[in-house]
C-alpha positions, 0 to 999 in steps of 0.5 A, a space after each residue: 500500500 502507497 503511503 498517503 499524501 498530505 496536502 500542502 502548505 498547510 492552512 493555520 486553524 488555530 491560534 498556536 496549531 497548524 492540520 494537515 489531512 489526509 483523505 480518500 475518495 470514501 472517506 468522510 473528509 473526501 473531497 470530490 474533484 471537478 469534473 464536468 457536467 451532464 444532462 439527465 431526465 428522471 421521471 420528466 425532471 431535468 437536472 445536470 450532474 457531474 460525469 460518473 455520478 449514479 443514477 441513485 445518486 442523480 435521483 436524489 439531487 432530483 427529489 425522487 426516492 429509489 428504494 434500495 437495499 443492498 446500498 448504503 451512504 457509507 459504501 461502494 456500491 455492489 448492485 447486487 441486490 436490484 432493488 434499485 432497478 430503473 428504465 434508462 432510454 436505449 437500455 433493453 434491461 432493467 439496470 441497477 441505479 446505484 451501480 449505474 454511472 451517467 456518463 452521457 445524457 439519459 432519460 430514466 423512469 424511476 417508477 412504472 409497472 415494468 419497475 414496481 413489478 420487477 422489484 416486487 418479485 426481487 422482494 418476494 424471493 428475498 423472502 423465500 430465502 428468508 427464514 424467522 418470524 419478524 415479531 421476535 427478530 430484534 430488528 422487527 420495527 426497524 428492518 430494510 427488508 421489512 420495510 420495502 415488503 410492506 411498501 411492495 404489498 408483499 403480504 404472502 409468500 408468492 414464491 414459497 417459504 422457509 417453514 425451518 431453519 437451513 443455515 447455521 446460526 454463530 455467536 461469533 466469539 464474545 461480540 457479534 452473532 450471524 444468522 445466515 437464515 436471514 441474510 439476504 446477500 447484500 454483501 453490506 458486511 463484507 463491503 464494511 469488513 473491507 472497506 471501511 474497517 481494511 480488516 477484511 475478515 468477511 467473505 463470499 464463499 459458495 455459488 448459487 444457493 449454497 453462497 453465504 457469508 463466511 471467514 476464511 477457512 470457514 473459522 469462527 470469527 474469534 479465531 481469525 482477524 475479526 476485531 469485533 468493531 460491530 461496524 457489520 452489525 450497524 450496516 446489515 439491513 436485516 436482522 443476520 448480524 447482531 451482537 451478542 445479548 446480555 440483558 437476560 444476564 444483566 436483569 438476573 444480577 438486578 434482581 439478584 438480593 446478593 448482588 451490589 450492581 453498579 453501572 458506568 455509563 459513556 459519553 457517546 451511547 448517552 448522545 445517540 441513544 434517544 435515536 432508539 425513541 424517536 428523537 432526532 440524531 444529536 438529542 443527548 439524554 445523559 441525565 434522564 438516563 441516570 433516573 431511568 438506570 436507578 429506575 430500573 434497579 442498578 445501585 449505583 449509577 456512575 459517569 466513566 467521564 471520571 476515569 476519562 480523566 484519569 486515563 488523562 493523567 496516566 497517558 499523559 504522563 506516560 506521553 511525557 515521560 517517554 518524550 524525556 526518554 527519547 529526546 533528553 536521555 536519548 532512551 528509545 526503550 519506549 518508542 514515539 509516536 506514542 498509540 493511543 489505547 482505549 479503542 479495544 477494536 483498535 487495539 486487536 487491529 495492531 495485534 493482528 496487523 501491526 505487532 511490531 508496533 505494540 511498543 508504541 502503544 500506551 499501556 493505559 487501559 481504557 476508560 471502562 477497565 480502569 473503572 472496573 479495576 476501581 468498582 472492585 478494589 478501591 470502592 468496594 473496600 471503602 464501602 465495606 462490599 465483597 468484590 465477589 458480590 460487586 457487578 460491574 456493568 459499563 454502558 457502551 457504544 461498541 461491541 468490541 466493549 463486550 470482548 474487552 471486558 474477557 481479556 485474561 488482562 483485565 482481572 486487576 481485582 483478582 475478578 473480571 472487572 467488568 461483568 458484562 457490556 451493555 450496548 445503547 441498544 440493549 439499554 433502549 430495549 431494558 429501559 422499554 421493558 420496564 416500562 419506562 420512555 426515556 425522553 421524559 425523565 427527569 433528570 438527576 446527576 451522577 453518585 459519587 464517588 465517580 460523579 465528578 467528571 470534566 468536559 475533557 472527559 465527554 469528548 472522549 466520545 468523538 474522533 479527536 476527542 482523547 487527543 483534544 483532552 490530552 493537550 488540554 492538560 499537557 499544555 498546561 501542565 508544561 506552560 504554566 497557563 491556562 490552555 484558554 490563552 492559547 487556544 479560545 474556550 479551550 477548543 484545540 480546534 485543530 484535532 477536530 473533524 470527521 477528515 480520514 486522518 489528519 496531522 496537527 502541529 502546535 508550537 510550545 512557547 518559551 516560557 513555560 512553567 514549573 514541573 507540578 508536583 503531581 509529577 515532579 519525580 518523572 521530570 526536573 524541568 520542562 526547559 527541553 520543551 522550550 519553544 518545541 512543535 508538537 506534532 500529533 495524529 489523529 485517524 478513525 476507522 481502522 482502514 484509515 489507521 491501516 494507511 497511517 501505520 503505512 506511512 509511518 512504515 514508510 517514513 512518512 509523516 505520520 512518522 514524525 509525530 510524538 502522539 497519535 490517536 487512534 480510534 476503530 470507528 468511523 466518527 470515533 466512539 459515536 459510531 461505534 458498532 452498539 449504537 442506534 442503527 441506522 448510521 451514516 456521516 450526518 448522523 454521527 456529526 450530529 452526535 458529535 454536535 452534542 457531545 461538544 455541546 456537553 462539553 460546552 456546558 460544562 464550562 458554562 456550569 462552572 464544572 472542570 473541562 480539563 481533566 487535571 482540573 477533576 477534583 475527585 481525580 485529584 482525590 483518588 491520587 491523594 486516597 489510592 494512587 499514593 505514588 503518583 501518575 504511573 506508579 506501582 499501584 496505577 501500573 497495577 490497577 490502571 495499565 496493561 499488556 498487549 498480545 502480539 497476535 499476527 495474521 497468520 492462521 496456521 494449518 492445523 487451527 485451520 484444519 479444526 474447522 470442520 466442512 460439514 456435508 452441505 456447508 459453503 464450500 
């Protein structure tokens, strides 16, 4: 793979920073070029569009709908599924709209006879292959394929029905689920697996009636390179692919009299998840959330905005340190640029695809496993409680969540620090089970001790976010003053923004100030960071972080950064595989609107933005963390290791996968 291309010069956008992109033509910050234009007719409206551009795409510009199914705004197009199928003058067949380019001028029927019969009979097969009852799907309600039947008058099975299952159905490792019996082939997964994420775990295996969708070798997905992102689960327009349940298990602890029950609950699940009652995307509902989890049985309801911060302080540190390491004591022990971590869909990808560079990692847990390490040592033994009867749950966005909570790692407590991961979607279905409609709440703050967060904290939710928190504090940590002198309201505008990847660079001044006393026995001084540019990263969704790690294979600049934020999903947490479905880039930009709007908030309350600024944070250092950011008892609590995995699948792990008689093949 080439190494990417930054654009230059680049443009200032900020008073101290200067970003660099970097973009591709399906990425969210991809820029069309100019091309010329022509002439269309659809259904007697004239309209002009640039060479190349689809038929679905020219429809749209039009005003006139296409139904469709195998597309989504977030891929290429296949045209496999021929939902999409319009007249074209001078064609003697149907043609699919998504996958027809305009390159000279055309008239195109949208809607005829010919039309609407030709995609009901593509609908009714569907369903002929189409194994499951729709009321106990849990994607009835909110199913494509359940949609376009009721709008094609698709009230019996024209074609036959499946009266059994036929497929087999996998619980694909901790995360995701896959049941063939309701795949309708739109290769949506496989496109996501691809395109999107470059991990490409999914495939198309078998012809005819035997095609389904598989892995290589036919091996479960916790045995090849999958990541567990979920980002297929958030794309299939049917009920095939769906991650993993655990409410039974998590309602069981509820109403189990010996359990103490805690949950913590994320920024990004709290900005979508009113999506799952009707509300417009960007409609945050953090605090009637915290009535509804009290409602709902949980003793506790607690904000992991908190150890956001504390991730912070450790990462920060450890950002610091290794920066003395490198360009002071010339120690290259610990490498730069520095990797984020609390992406866990991120972390499996540089396992998988990129083990020589785990040096580079931070070994900061993330947010959601330093709050189980705490729930489990320091809070159960201040409130008198046996861990053994602590459960820990964590509201998150992503289904990578659920396989981060069973890494053999994450037992710091001598216990599973997280029991279980609850999923925006799973807590819309509890919170509707009991009875309760979550926009009309009212609302309540957080319990302490782990109440207490910054807007530093909530950003964490968005692309950029974890990178914007750690400059908040490290500046001024190092210069002495507040971040709001260099940058106005304290936005580090320059690491914001949906673009593929992106290079900030922030010149330190010449002052700067004295080393705190939080960190005093890391580092005598910050002369040697007198007047240095700061060069950090920032990519979201994992194809992207494919082509930074290439470019710094290669040299490149993304080499030359100190830091680098990396984040599984596009759009970062927001996006991630557990939230509301449907997604595309303008409903996770306007998540990201409320997350920033939150974090806003913040400052106008008269609440911390900054994460050093956290007095409970400073609390737990002055109670627990004795020894300071990245001592013995953070590194034991709050720190991890990491697996070197590789891509590898060798012969006799392949030979286990049994090929059943009459499996894909």
């Amino acid at each position: 793979m080439s190494a990417p291309t930054i654009p230059t010069p680049p443009a200032p956008t900020g008073p101290a920073g200067s970003v660099h992109t970097l973009a591709g033509p399906t990425g969210p910050g991809g820029l069309a070029s100019a091309s010329p234009t022509v002439p269309v007719t659809i259904d007697g409206r004239h309209i002009e569009v640039p060479r190349g551009t689809s038929i679905l795409d020219a429809a749209k510009q039009a005003g006139v709908r296409i139904p469709t199914l195998c597309h989504h705004p977030d891929l290429p197009d296949s045209g496999v599924c021929r939902v999409c199928v319009v007249e074209v003058s001078g064609q003697r067949l149907l043609q699919a709209s998504c996958a027809y380019p305009i390159t000279s001028p055309v008239d195109v029927k949208t809607h005829s006879p010919r039309i609407r019969q030709a995609r009901r009979d593509v609908i009714d097969l569907m369903l002929s292959e189409h194994y499951g009852e729709c009321r106990t799907c849990v994607r009835d309600g909110n199913c494509e394929l359940q949609d376009l039947a009721i709008e094609y008058g698709s009230d019996r099975y024209r074609f036959g029905e499946k009266t059994e299952p036929t497929r087999r159905l996998e619980k694909f490792g901790p995360s995701v689920v896959l049941e063939m019996d309701k795949c309708v082939l739109c290769t949506r997964c496989v496109r996501t697996c691809a395109e999107i994420q470059g991990v490409h775990a999914l495939t198309v295996v078998g012809r005819g009636d035997r095609t389904a969708i598989s892995t290589f070798a036919d091996l479960p997905l916790s045995e090849v390179v999958c990541i567990n992102c979920g980002q297929c689960i958030n794309r299939c327009p049917t009920g095939a692919l769906t991650a993993v349940d655990v409410t039974d298990e998590v309602w069981a602890a509820i109403e189990d009299p010996t359990k103490h029950v805690v949950i913590q609950t994320a920024p990004a699940p709290r900005a979508a998840i009113g999506e799952e009652f009707g509300l417009e995307p960007g409609t945050p509902l953090t605090w009637q959330m915290n009535t509804a989890l009290r409602e709902i049985g949980f003793d506790k309801v607690f904000d992991t905005n908190f150890t956001a911060d504390l991730t912070i302080i450790e990462e920060g540190t450890e950002l610091l340190l290794r920066l003395y390491k490198n360009l002071v004591l010339g120690d290259s022990s610990q490498p730069v640029p520095q990797f984020t971590s609390c992406s866990p869909g991120w972390v499996k990808f540089i396992e998988h695809s990129y083990p020589e560079y785990l040096p580079n990692m931070s070994t900061c847990k993330s947010p959601q496993q330093m709050f189980g390490a705490l729930i489990k040592t320091w809070y159960a033994a201040r409130n008198g409680l046996d861990p053994a009867n602590v459960v820990s749950v964590a509201l998150m966005p992503c289904v990578a969540k659920k396989f981060e909570a069973g890494r053999p790692e994450m037992t710091a407590s001598g216990h599973a620090d997280v029991d279980y991961v609850l999923t925006a979607r799973e807590l819309a279905t509890m919170t509707r089970q009991h009875g309760l409609s979550l926009p009309d709440m009212p609302p309540s703050d957080f319990d302490d001790p782990f109440g207490t967060a910054s807007g530093s904290g909530v950003i964490f939710g968005t692309t950029g976010g974890v990178m914007e928190a750690a400059l908040r504090t490290v500046l001024e940590l190092v210069t002495g003053q507040a971040v709001e002198n260099i940058f106005d309201h304290a936005d580090i505008t320059p690491v914001r923004g949906f673009d593929d990847a992106r290079i900030a660079e922030l010149t330190l001044p010449d002052v700067v100030g004295p080393v705190p006393p939080l960190l005093a026995h890391l580092v005598p001084n910050w002369d040697w960071l007198r007047g240095v540019t700061v060069k950090v990263g920032v990519a979201h969704g994992t194809a992207n972080a494919r082509k930074v790690m290439e470019d710094i294979k290669a040299g490149g600049p993304f080499s030359e950064c100190h830091f680098i934020e990396f984040m599984a999903c596009p759009g970062g947490c927001l996006g991630g595989g557990g939230q509301p479905i449907p997604t595309n880039l303008e409903i996770r930009k306007a998540r990201a609107r409320a997350i920033y709007a939150e974090d806003a908030a913040y400052g106008d309350q008269g609440r911390a933005r900054k994460s050093h600024e956290n007095p409970a944070v400073v609390r737990l250092y002055g109670e627990l963390l004795t020894d300071g950011p990245g001592g013995r008892i953070s590194h034991h609590l709050l720190h991890t290791h990491y697996t070197a995995r590789g891509t590898y699948i060798d012969a006799v792990g392949a030979a286990r996968a049994e090929i059943k008689e009459g499996a894909p093949c």
